[in-house]
Each structure stands twice: as structure tokens, then as C-alpha cells.
C-alpha positions in Angstrom: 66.3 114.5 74.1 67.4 115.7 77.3 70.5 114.4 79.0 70.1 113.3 82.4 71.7 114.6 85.4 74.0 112.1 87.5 75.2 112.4 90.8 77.8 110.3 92.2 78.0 109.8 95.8 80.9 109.0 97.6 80.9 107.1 101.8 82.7 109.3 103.6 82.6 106.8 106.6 84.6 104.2 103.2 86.9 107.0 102.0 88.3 107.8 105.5 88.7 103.9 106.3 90.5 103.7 102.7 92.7 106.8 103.4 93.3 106.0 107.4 94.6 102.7 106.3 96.9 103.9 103.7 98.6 106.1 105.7 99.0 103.2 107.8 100.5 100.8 105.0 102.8 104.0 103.8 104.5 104.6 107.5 104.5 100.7 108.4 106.3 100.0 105.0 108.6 103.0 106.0 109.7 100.8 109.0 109.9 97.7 107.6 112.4 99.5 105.0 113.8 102.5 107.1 117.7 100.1 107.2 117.3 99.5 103.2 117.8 103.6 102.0 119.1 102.4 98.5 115.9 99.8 97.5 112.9 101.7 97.0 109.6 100.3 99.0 107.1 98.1 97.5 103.8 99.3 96.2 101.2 97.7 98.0 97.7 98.2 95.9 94.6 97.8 98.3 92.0 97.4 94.4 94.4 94.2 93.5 94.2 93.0 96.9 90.7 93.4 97.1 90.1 91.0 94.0 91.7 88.4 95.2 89.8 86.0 97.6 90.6 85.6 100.6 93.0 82.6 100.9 95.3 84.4 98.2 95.9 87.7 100.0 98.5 86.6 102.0 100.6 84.6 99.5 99.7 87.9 97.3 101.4 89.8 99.8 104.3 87.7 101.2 105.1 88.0 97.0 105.3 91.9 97.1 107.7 91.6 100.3 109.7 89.0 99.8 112.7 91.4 99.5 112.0 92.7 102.9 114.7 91.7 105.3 113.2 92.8 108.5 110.1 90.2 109.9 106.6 90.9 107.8 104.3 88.1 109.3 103.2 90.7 112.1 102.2 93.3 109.1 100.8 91.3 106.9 98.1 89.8 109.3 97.2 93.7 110.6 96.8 94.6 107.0 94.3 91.0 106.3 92.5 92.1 109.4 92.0 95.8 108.7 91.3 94.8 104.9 88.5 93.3 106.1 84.9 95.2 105.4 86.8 97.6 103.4 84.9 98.6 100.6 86.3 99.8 96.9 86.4 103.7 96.5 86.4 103.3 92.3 82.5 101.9 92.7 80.6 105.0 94.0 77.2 104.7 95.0 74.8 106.1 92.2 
């Protein structure tokens, strides 16, 4: 028997959303932290986030920054909007 050949195809169009809006978590978290230099900032994992439904982002969320001093409602509801339509990377098309 022959093995079969498979080709795994990647949306460039998906992996620049997911990488643009990384970027964006990584340097709005750097504000949101910049007067805490001693505590390190949270990790904010986009797959976890998109397993939840819905209704349990935000509470998800408000968990992970609940150390954060300076104001996070303005954040979090950017990130819910800009999670929206986002597609995961780990499921390639085949």
C-alpha cells in the first residue's frame, strides 16, 4: 500500500487576523500593566476563549485580569468584538 500525500492548508486572510490581533492583546496588556513592573502580565489564550460560548467570555476574561489595577471594561469589550468571526488556526483546512 501506498501512503497518501496530505496537504494542509492554511487562510492566510485567518492567520493574519489571528496574528494582527495578538499583537494587539500583547501591546494593550503592556498598558494596562506598564505602572505594575514587578507582577508579570496575564496570558490571555485566544483557543480557550474561543471554546467558551459567548456569554462566558467576558466573566472568562474579567477572571484573568482581576489583578489589573488600571480600568479593563474598555479592553475587554474591543477584544469580544474583534474575537468575533475569528476562526481557530490549530484546525487547518484539508
Amino acid at each position: 500500500r501506498r501512503l497518501g500525500k496530505l496537504t494542509i492548508k492554511y487562510n492566510r486572510k485567518d492567520l493574519q487576523r489571528w496574528l494582527d490581533l495578538e499583537e494587539w492583546i500583547n501591546t494593550q496588556l503592556q498598558e494596562l500593566y506598564q505602572c505594575r513592573a514587578a507582577a508579570p502580565e496575564p496570558q490571555i489564550d485566544l483557543e480557550d476563549l474561543l471554546e467558551v460560548p459567548n456569554e462566558e467570555q467576558k466573566l472568562k476574561l474579567q477572571e484573568i485580569l482581576h489583578e489589573c489595577s488600571s480600568p479593563t471594561e474598555d479592553f475587554i469589550t474591543e477584544l469580544l468584538s474583534r474575537l468575533k468571526g475569528l476562526r481557530r488556526v490549530t484546525n487547518p483546512q484539508k
